[in-house]
NUPA-373457 format. One record per atom (N, C-alpha, C, O): residue number from 1; residue in one letter; atom name; z, y negated, x. Coordinates in nm, 4 decimals. Layout:
[NUM; "a"; "CA"; [Z; Y; X]]
...
This chain:
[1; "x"; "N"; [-8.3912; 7.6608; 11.9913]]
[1; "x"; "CA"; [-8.3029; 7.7751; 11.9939]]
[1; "x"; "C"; [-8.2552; 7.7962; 12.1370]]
[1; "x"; "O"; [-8.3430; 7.7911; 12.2232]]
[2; "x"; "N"; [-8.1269; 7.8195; 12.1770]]
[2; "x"; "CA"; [-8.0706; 7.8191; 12.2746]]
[2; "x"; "C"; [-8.0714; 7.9462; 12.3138]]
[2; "x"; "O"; [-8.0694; 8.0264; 12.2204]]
[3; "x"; "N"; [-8.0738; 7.9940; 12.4275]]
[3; "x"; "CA"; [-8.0511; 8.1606; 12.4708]]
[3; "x"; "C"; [-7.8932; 8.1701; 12.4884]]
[3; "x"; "O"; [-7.8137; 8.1059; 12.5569]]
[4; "x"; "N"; [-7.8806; 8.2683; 12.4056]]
[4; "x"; "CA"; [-7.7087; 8.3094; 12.4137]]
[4; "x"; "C"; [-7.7014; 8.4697; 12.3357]]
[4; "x"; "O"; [-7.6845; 8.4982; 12.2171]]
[5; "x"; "N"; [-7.7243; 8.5688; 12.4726]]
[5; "x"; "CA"; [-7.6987; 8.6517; 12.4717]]
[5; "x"; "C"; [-7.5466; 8.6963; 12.4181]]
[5; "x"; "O"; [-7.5273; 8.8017; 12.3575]]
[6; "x"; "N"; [-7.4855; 8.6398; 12.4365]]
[6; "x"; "CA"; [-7.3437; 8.7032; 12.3408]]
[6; "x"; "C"; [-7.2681; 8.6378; 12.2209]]
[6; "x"; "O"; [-7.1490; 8.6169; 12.1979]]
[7; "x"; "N"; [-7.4168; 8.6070; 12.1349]]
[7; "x"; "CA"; [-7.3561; 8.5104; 12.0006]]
[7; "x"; "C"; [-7.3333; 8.6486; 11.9361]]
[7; "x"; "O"; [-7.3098; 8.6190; 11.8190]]
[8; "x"; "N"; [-7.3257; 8.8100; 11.9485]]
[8; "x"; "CA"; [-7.3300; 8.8901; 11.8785]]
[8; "x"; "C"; [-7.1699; 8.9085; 11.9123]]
[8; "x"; "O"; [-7.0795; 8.9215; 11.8298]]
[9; "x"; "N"; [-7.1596; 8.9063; 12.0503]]
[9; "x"; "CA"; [-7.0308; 8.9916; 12.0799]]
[9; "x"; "C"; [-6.9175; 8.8430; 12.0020]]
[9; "x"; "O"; [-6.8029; 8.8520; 11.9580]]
[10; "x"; "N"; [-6.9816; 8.7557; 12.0087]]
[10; "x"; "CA"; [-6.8458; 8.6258; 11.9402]]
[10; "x"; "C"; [-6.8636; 8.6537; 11.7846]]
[10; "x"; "O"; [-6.7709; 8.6312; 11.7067]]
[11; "x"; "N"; [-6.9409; 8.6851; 11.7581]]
[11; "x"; "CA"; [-6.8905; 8.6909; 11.5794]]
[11; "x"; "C"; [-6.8137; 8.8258; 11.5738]]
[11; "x"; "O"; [-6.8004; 8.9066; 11.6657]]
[12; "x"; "N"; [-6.7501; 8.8360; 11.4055]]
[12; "x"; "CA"; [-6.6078; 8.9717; 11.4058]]
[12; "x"; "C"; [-6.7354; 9.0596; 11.3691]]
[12; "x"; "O"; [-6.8438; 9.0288; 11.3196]]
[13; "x"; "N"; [-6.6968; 9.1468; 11.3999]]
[13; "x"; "CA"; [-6.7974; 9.2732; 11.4265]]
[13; "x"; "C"; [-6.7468; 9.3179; 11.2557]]
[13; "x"; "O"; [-6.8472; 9.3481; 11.1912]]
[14; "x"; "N"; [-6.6456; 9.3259; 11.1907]]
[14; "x"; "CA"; [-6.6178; 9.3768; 11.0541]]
[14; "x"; "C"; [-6.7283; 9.2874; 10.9557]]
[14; "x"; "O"; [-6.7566; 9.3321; 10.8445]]
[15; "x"; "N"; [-6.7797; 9.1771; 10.9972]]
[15; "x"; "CA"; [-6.8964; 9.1054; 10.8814]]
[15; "x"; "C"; [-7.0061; 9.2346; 10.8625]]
[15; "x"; "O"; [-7.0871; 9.2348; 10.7698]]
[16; "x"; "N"; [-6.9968; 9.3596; 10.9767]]
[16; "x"; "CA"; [-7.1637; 9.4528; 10.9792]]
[16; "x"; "C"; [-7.0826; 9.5287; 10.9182]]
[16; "x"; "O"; [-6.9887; 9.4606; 10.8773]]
[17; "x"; "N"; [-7.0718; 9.6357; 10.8917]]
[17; "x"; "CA"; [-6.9414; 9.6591; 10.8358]]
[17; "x"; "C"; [-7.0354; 9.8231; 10.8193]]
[17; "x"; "O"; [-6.9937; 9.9380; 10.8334]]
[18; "x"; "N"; [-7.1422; 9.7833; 10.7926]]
[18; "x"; "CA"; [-7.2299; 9.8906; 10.7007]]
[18; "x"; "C"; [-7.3970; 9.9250; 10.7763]]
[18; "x"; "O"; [-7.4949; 9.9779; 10.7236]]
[19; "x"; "N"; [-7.3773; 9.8651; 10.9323]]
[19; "x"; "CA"; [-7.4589; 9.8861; 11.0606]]
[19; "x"; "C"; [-7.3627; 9.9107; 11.1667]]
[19; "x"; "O"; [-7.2418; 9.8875; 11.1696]]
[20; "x"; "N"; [-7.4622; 9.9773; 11.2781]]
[20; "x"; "CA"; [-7.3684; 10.0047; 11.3721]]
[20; "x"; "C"; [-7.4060; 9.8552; 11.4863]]
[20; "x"; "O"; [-7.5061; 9.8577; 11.5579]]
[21; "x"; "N"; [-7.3175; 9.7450; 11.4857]]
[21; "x"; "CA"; [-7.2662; 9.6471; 11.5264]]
[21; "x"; "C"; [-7.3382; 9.6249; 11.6641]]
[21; "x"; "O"; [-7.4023; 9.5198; 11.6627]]
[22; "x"; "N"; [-7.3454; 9.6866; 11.7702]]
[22; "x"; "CA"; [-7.3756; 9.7258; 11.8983]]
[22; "x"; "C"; [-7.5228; 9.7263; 11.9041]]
[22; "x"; "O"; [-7.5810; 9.7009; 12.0095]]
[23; "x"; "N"; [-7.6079; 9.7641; 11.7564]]
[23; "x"; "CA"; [-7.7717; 9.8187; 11.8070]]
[23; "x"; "C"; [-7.8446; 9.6495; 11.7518]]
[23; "x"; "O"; [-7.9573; 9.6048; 11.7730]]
[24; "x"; "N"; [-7.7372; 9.5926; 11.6827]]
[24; "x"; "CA"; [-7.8090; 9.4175; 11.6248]]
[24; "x"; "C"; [-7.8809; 9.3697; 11.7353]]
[24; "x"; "O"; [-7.8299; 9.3658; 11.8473]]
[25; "x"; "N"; [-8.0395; 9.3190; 11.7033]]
[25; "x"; "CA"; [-8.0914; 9.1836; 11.7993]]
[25; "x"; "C"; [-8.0695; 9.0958; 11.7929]]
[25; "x"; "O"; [-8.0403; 9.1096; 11.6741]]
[26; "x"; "N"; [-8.0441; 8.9576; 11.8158]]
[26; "x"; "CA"; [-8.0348; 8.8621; 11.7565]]
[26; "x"; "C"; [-8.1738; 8.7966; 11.6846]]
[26; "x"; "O"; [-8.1554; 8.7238; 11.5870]]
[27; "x"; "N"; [-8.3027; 8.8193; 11.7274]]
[27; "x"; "CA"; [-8.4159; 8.7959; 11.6527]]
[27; "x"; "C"; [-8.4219; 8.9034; 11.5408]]
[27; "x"; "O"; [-8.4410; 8.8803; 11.4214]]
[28; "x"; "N"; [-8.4042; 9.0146; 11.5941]]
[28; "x"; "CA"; [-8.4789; 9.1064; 11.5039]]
[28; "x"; "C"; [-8.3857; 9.1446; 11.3772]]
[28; "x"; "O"; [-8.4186; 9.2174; 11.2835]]
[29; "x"; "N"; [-8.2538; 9.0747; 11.3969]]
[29; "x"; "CA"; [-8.1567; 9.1063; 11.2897]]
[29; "x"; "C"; [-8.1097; 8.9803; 11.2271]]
[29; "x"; "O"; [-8.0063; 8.9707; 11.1610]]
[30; "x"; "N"; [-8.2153; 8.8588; 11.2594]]
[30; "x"; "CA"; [-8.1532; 8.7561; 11.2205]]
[30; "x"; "C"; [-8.1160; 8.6789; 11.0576]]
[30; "x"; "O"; [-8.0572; 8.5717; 11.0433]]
[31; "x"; "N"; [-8.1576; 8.7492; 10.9703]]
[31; "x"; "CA"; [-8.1673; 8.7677; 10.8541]]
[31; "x"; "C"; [-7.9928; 8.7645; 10.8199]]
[31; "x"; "O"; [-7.8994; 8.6909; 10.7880]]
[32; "x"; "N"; [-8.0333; 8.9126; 10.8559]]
[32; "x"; "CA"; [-7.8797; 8.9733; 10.7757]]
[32; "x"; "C"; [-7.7341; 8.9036; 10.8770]]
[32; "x"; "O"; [-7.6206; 8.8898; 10.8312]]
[33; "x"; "N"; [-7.7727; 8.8718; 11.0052]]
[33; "x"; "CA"; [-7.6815; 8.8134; 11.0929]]
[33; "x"; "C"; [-7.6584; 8.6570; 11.0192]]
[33; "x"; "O"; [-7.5455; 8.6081; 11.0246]]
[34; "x"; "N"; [-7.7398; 8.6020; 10.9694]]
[34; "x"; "CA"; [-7.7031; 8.4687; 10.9227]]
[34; "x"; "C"; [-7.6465; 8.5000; 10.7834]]
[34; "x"; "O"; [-7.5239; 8.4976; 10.7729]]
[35; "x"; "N"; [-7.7091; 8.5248; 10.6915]]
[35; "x"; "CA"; [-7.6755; 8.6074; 10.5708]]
[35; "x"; "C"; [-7.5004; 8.6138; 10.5986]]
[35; "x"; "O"; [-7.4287; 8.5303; 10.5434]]
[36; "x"; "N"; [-7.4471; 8.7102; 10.6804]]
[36; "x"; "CA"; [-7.3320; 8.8160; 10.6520]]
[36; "x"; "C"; [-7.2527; 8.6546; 10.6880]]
[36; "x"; "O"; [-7.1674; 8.6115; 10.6105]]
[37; "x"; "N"; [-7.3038; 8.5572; 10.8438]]
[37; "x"; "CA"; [-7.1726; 8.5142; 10.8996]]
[37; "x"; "C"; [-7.1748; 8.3943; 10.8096]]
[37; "x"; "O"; [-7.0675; 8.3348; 10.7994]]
[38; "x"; "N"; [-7.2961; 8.3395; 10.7303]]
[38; "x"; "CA"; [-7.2572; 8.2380; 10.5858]]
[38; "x"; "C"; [-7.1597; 8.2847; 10.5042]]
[38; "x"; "O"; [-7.0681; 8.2110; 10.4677]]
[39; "x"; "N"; [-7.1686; 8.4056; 10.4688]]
[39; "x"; "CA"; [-7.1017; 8.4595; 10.3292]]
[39; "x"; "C"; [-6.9515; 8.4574; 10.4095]]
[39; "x"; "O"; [-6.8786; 8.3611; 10.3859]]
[40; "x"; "N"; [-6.9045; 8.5617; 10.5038]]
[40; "x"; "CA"; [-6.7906; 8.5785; 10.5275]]
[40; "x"; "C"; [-6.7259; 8.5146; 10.6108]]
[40; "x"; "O"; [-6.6032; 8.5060; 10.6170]]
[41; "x"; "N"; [-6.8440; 8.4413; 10.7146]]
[41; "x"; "CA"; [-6.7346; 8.3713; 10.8460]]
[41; "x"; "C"; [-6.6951; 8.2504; 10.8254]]
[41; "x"; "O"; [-6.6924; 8.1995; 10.7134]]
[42; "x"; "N"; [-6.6626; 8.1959; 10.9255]]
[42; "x"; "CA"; [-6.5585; 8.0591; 10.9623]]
[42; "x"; "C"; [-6.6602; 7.9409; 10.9915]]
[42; "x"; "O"; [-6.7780; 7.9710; 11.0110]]
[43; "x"; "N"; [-6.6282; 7.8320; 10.9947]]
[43; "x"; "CA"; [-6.7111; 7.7432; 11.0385]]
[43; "x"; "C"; [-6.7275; 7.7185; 11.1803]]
[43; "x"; "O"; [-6.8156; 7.6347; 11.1993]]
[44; "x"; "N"; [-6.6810; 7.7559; 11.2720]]
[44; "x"; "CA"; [-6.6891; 7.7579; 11.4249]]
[44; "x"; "C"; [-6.8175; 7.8959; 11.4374]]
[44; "x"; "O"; [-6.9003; 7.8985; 11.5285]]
[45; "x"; "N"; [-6.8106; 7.9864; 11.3426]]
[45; "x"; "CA"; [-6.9444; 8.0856; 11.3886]]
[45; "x"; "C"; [-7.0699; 8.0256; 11.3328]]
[45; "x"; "O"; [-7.1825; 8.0370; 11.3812]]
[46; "x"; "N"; [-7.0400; 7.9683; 11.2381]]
[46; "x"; "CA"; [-7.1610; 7.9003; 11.1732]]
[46; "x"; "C"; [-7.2106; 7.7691; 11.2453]]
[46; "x"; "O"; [-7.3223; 7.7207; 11.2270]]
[47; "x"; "N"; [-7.1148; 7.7174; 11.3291]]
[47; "x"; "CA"; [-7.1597; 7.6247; 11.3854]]
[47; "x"; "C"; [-7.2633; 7.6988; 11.5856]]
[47; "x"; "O"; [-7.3410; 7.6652; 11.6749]]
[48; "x"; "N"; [-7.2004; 7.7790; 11.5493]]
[48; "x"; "CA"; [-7.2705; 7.8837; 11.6666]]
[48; "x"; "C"; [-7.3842; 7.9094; 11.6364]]
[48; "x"; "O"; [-7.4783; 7.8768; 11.7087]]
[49; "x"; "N"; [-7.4000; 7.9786; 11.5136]]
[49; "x"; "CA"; [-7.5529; 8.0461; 11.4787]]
[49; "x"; "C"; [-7.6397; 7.8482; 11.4498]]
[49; "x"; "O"; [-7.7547; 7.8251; 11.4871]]
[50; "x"; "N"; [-7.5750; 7.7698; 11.3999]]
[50; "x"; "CA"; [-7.6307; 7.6407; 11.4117]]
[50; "x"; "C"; [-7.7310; 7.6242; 11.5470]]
[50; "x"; "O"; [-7.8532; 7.6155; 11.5584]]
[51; "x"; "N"; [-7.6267; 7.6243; 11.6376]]
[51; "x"; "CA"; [-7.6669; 7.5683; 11.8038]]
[51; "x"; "C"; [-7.7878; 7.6979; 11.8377]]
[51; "x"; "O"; [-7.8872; 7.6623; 11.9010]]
[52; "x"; "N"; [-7.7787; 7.8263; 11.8007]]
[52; "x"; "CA"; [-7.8610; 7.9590; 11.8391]]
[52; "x"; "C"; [-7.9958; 7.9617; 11.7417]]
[52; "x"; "O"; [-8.1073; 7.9745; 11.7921]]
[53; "x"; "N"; [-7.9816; 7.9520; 11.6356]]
[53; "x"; "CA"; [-8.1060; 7.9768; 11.5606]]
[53; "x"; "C"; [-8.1538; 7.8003; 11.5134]]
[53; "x"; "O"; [-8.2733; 7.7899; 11.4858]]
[54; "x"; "N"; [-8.0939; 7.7058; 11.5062]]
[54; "x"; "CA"; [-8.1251; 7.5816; 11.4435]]
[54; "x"; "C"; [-8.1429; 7.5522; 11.3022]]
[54; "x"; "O"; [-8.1959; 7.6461; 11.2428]]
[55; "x"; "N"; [-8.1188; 7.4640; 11.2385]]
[55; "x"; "CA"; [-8.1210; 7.4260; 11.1291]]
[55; "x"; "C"; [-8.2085; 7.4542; 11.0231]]
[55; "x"; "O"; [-8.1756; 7.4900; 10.9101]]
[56; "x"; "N"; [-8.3915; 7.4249; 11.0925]]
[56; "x"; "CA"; [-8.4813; 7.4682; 11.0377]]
[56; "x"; "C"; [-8.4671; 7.6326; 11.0128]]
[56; "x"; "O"; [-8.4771; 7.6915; 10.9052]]
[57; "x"; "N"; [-8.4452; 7.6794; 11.1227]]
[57; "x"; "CA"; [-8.4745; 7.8712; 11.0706]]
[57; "x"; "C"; [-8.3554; 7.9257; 10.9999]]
[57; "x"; "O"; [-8.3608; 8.0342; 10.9419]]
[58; "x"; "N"; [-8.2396; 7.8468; 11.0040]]
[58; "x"; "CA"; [-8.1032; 7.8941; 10.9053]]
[58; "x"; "C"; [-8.1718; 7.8756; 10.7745]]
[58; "x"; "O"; [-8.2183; 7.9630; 10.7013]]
[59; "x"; "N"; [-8.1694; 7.7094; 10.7531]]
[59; "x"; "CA"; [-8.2572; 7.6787; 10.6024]]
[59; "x"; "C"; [-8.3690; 7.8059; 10.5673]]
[59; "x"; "O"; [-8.3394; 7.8780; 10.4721]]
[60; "x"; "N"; [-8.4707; 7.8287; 10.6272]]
[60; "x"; "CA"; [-8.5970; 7.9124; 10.6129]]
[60; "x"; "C"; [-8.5612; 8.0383; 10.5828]]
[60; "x"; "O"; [-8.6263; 8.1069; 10.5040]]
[61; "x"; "N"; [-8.4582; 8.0779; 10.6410]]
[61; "x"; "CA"; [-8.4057; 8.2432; 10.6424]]
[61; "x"; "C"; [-8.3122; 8.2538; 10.5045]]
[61; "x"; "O"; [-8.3228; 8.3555; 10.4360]]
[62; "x"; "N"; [-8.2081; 8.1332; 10.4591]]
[62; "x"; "CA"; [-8.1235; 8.1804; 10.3810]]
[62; "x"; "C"; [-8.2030; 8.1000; 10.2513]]
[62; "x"; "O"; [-8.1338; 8.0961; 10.1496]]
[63; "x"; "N"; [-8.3319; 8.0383; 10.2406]]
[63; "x"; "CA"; [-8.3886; 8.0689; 10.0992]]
[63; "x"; "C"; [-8.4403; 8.1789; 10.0654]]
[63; "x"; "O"; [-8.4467; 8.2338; 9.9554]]
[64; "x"; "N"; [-8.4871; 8.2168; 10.1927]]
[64; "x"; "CA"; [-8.5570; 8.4069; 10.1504]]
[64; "x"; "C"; [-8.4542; 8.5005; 10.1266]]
[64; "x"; "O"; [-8.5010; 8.6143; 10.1219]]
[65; "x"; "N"; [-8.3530; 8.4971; 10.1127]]
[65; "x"; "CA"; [-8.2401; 8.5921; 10.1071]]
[65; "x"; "C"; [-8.2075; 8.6212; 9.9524]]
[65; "x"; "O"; [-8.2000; 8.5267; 9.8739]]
[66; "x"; "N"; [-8.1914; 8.7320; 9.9171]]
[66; "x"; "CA"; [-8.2197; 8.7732; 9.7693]]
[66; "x"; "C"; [-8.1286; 8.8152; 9.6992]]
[66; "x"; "O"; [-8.1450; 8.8915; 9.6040]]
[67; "x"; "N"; [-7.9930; 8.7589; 9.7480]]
[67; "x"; "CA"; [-7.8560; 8.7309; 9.7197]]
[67; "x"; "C"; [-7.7839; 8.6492; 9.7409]]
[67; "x"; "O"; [-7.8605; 8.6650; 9.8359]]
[68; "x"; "N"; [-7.6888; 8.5468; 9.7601]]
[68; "x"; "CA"; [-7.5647; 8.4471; 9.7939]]
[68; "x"; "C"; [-7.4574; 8.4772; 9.7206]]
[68; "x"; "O"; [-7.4990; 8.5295; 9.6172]]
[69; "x"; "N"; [-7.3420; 8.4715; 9.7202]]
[69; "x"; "CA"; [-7.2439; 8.4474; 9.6277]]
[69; "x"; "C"; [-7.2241; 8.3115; 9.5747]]
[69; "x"; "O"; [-7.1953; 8.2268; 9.6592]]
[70; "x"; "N"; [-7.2364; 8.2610; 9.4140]]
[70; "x"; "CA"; [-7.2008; 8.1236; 9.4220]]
[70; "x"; "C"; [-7.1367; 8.0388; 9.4934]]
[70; "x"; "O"; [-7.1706; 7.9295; 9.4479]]
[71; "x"; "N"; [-7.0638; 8.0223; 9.5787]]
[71; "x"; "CA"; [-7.0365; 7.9268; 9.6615]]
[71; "x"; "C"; [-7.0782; 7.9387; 9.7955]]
[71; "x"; "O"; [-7.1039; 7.8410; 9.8659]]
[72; "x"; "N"; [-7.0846; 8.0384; 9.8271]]
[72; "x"; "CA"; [-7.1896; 8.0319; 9.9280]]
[72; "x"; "C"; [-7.3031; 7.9488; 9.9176]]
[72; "x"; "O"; [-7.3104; 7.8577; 10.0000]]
[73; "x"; "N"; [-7.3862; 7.9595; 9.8405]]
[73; "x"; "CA"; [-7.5446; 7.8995; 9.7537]]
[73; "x"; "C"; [-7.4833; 7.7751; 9.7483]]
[73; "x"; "O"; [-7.5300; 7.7040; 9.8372]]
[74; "x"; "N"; [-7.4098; 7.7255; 9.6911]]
[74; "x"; "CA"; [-7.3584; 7.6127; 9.6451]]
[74; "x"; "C"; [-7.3361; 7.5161; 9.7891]]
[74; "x"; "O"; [-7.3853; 7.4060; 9.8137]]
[75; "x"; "N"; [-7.2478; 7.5964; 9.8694]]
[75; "x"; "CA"; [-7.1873; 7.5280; 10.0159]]
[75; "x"; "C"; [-7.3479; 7.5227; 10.1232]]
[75; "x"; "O"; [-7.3577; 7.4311; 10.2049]]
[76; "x"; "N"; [-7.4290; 7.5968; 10.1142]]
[76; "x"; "CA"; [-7.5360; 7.5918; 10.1762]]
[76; "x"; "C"; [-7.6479; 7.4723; 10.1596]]
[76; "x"; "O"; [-7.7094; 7.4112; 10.2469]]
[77; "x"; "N"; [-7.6519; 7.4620; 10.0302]]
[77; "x"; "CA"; [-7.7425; 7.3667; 9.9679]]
[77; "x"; "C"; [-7.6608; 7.2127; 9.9817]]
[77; "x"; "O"; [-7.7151; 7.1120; 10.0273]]
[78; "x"; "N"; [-7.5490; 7.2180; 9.9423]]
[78; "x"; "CA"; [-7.4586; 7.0770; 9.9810]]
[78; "x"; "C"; [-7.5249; 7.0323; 10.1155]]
[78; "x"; "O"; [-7.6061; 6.9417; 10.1343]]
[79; "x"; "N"; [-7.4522; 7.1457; 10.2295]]
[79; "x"; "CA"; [-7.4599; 7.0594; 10.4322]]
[79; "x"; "C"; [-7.5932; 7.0944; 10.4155]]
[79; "x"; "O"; [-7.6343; 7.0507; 10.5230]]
[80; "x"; "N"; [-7.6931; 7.1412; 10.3606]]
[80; "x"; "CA"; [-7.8308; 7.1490; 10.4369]]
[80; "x"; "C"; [-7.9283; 7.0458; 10.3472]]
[80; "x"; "O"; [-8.0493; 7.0400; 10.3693]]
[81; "x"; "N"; [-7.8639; 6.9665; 10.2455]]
[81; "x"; "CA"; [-7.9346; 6.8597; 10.1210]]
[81; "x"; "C"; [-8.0537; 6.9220; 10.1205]]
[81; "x"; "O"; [-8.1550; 6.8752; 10.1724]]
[82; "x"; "N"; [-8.0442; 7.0696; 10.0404]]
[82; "x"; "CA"; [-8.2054; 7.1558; 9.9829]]
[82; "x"; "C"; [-8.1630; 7.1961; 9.8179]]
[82; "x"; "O"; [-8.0980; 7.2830; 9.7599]]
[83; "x"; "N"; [-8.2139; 7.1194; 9.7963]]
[83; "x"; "CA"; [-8.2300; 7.1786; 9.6504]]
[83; "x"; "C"; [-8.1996; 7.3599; 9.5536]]
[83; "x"; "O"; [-8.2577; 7.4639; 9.5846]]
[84; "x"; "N"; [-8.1294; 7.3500; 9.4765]]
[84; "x"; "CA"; [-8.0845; 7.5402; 9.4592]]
[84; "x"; "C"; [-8.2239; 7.5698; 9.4426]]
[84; "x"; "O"; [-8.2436; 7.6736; 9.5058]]
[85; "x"; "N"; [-8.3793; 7.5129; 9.3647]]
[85; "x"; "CA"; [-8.4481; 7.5899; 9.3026]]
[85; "x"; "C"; [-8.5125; 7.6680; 9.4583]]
[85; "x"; "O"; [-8.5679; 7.7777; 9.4525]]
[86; "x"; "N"; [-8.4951; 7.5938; 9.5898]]
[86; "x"; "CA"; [-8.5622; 7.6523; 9.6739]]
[86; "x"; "C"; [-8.5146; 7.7840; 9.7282]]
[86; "x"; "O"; [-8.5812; 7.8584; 9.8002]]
[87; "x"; "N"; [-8.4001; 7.8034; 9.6887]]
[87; "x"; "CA"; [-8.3250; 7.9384; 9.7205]]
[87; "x"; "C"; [-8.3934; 8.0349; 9.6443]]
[87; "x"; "O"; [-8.3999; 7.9994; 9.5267]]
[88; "x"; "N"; [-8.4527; 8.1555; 9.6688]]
[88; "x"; "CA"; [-8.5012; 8.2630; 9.6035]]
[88; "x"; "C"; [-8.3312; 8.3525; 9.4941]]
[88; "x"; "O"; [-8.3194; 8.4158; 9.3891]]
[89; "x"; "N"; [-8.2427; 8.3054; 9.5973]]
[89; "x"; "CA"; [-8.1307; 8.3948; 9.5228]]
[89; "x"; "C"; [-8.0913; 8.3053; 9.3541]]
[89; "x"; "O"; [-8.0335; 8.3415; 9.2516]]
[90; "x"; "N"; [-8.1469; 8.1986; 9.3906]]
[90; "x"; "CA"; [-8.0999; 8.0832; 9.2721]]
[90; "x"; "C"; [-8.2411; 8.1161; 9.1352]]
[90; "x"; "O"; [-8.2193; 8.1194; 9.0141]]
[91; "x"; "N"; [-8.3582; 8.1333; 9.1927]]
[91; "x"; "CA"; [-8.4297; 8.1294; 9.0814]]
[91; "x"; "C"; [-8.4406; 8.2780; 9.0483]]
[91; "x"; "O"; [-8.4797; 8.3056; 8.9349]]
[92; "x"; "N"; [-8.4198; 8.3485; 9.1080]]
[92; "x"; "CA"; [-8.4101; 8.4937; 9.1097]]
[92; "x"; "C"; [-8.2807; 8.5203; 8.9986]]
[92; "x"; "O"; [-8.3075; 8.5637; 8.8866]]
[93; "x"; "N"; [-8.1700; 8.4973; 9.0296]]
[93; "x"; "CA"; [-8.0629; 8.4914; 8.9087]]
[93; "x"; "C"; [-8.0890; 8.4340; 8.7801]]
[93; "x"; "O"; [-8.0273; 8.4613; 8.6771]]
[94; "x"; "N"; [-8.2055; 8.3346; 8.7940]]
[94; "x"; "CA"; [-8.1902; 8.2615; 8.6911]]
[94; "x"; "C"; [-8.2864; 8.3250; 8.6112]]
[94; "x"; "O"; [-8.2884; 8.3027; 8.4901]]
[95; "x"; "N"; [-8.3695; 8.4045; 8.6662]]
[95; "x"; "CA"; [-8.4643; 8.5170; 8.5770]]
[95; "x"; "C"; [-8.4191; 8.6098; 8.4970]]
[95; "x"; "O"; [-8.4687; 8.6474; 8.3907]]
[96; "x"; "N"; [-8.2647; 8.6694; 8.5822]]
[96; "x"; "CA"; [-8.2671; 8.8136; 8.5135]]
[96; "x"; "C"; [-8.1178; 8.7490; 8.4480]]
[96; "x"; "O"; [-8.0046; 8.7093; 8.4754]]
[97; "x"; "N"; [-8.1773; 8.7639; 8.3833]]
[97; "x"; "CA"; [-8.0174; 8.7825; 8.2463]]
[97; "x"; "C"; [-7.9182; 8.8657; 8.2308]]
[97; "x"; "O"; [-7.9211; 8.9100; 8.1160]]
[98; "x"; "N"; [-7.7995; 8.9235; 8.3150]]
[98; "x"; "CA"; [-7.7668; 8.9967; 8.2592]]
[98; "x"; "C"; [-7.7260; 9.0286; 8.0508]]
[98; "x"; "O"; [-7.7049; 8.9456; 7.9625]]
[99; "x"; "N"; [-7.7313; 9.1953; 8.0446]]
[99; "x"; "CA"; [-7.7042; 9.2120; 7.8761]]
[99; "x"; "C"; [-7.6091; 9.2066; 7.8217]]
[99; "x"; "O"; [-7.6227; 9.2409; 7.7042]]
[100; "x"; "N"; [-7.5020; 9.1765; 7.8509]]
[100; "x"; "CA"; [-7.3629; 9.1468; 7.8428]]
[100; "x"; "C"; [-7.3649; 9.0035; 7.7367]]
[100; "x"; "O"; [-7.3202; 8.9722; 7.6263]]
[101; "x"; "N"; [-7.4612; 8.9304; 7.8669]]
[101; "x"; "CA"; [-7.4017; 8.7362; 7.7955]]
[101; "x"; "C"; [-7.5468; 8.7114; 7.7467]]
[101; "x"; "O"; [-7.6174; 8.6260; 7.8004]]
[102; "x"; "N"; [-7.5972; 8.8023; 7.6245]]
[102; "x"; "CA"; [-7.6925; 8.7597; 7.5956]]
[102; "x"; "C"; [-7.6373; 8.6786; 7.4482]]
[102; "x"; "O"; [-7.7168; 8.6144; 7.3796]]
């Protein structure tokens, strides 16, 4: 992991949308910071949080994550060759059924 105090100020501050942007750590928020810039950002931020957190703790962090949007899940598991069942958001969906499409 590289020290880079302003991988916060380079990502769009609208991915927090629903925190106040300014109080993020980069350890202590690294969850929802990888989380938000998979789902919504570009591939130049993702290749940032790549070089800042590394491959291993991206992989580690976004199977514990207890949501993806299908292609997100889908695009994650492709570049990182991990299997969906290891995603918690993948076997987790696959538990609850919604009652609609029963």
């Amino acid at each position: 992991m590289k020290i880079q105090p302003d991988i916060l100020k380079a990502l769009n501050p609208s991915y927090f949308w629903d925190v106040d942007a300014g109080k993020l750590d980069a350890q202590k928020s690294k969850r929802l910071i990888i989380e938000r810039v998979f789902s919504l950002g570009n591939l130049e931020e993702i290749r940032m949080l790549l070089e800042f957190y590394g491959e291993k703790e991206i992989v580690d962090t976004l199977c514990k994550v207890n949501y993806l949007d299908p292609k997100t899940l889908n695009f994650v598991s492709k570049i990182f060759n991990t299997p969906l069942e290891k995603f918690k958001c993948y076997t987790k969906a696959q538990l609850t059924r919604p009652h609609w499409n029963s």
